[in-house]
N, C-alpha and C positions, 0 to 999 in steps of 0.2 A: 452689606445690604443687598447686593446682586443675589447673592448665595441666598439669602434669608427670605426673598419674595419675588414676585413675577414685578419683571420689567414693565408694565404696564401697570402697575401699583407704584410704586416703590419710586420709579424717576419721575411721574406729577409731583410725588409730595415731596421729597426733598429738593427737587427745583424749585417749585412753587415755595416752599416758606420761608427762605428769604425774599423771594417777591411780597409777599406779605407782609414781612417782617420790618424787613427796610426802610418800607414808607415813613410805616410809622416812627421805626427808631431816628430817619433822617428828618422828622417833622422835631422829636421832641427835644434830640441831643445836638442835631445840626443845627439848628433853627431854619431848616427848610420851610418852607409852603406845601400842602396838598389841597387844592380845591375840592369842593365837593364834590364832581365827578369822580375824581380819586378816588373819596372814602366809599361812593359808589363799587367799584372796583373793585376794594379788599372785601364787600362786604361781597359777592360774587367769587369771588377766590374762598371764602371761606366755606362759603355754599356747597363749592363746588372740590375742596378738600373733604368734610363730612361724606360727601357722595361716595369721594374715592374710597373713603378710609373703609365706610360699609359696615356691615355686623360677621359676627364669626357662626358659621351654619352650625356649630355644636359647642356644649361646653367643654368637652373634649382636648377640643382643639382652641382652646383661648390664647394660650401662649406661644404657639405657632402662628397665631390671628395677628397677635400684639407687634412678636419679636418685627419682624418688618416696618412695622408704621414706625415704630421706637426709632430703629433703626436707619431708617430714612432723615426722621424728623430733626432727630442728629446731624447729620451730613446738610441738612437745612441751616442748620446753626452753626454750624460750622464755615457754610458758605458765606451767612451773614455775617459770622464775623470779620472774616478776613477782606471781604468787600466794601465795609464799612469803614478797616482798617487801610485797605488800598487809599479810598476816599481821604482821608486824613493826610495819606503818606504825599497824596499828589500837591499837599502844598509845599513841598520841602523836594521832590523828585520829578525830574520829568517821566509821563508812562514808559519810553523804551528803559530807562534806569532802573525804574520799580519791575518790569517783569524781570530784569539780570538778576535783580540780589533776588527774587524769588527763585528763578533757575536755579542761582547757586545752593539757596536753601534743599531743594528737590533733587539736587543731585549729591551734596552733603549726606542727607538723609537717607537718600534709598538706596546711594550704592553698595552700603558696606548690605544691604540683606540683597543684593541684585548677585554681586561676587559668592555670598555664601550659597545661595540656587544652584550653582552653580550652569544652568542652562545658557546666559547669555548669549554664547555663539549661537548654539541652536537655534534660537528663537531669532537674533539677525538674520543667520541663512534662511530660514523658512520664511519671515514676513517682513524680509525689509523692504517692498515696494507700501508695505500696510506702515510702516513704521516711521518711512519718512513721510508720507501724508499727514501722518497725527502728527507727526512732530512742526508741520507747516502750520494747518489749520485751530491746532488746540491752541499754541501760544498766538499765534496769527489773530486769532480772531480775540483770544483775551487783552492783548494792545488793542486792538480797535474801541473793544470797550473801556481802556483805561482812558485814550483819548477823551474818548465821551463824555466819563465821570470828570473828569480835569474842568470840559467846557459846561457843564449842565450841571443839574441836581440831582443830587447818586436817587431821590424817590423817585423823578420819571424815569431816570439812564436804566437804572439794572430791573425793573421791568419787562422792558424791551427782547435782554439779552435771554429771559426764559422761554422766547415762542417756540423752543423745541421740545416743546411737554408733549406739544400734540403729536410730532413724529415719533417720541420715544414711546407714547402709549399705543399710535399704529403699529409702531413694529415689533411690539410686545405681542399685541394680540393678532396681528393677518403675517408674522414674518416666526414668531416662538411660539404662535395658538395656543396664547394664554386665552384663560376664561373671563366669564362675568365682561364681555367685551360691550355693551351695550351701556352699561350703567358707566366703565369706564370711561368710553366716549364722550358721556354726556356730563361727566364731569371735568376731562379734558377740556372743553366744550364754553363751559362755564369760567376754570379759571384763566383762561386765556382771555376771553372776554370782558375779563375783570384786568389783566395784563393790558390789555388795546385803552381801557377807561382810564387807566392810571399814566397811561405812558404819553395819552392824548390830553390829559387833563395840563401836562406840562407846557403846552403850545397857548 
């Protein structure tokens, strides 16, 4: 999806649609609650996906327009799923347990293509001060949200955990000077807004 669209496209909407998504799936399959500020909320995220997604400046170019949103909207449902899935898992696991067997899953699965790359020393000798940081902070901060989901309603919890749209679409366009930064913004702008209504609508 990185490959396929500018980082200010591409991480609003695949983050955002499981914020989207969520809600509503934890109102109809969980028997959660969303007050009307909530539905307030999604309708604001949805606003403010249309924005992102935009028009393609020729016909030309429709399938280089598309391949990205497609792409994204995927890795959205993707995210939903597995989070929805956490959700479920947490009545039978405590979160430090559920992120292990996930570990072991990600390590299961990626090492056999990590060995055949063959670069893996390389890439420890050049970023291993990068590498242990991701490796604190990415699972570090997914426990803190598994906690959350365990005590709360996964429709306000995972809300919350998308306020990084807005940095990923900053440093798309003032850090990789992607384009159309204006319209971005304002759609950043929107579905975070609608993040804040849904995640406050929980209190």
């Amino acid at each position: 999806t990185y490959n396929a669209g500018d980082l200010s496209q591409v991480y609003p909407i695949m983050r955002g649609t499981p914020t989207l998504l969520i809600p509503a799936i934890g109102v109809l399959l969980l028997k959660e609650t969303l007050p009307l500020w909530g539905w307030i909320g999604l309708s604001f995220m949805l606003i403010g996906f249309i924005v992102m997604i935009g028009r393609s400046s020729g016909k030309g170019h429709q399938q280089s327009f598309y391949k990205p949103v497609l792409l994204a909207m995927s890795v959205g449902l993707c995210i939903t799923t597995y989070t929805l899935i956490d959700k479920v898992n947490l009545q039978h696991l405590s979160p430090l347990a559920l992120l292990e067997v996930t570990n072991i899953g990600f390590v299961l699965g990626l090492t056999p293509a990590v060995l055949r790359s063959k670069r893996l020393k390389h890439v420890i000798r050049t970023h291993i001060n990068i590498i242990w940081i991701g490796a604190i902070l990415s699972p570090g901060s997914y426990l803190l949200f598994l906690f959350a989901a365990r005590n709360a309603n996964i429709s306000t919890v995972a809300p919350m955990r998308e306020v990084g749209i807005v940095f990923g679409t900053l440093l798309g366009l003032f850090v990789l000077k992607e384009s159309q930064g204006t319209r971005r913004i304002t759609a950043s702008i929107a579905v975070v807004m609608g993040i804040i209504m849904i995640a406050s609508s929980g209190h």
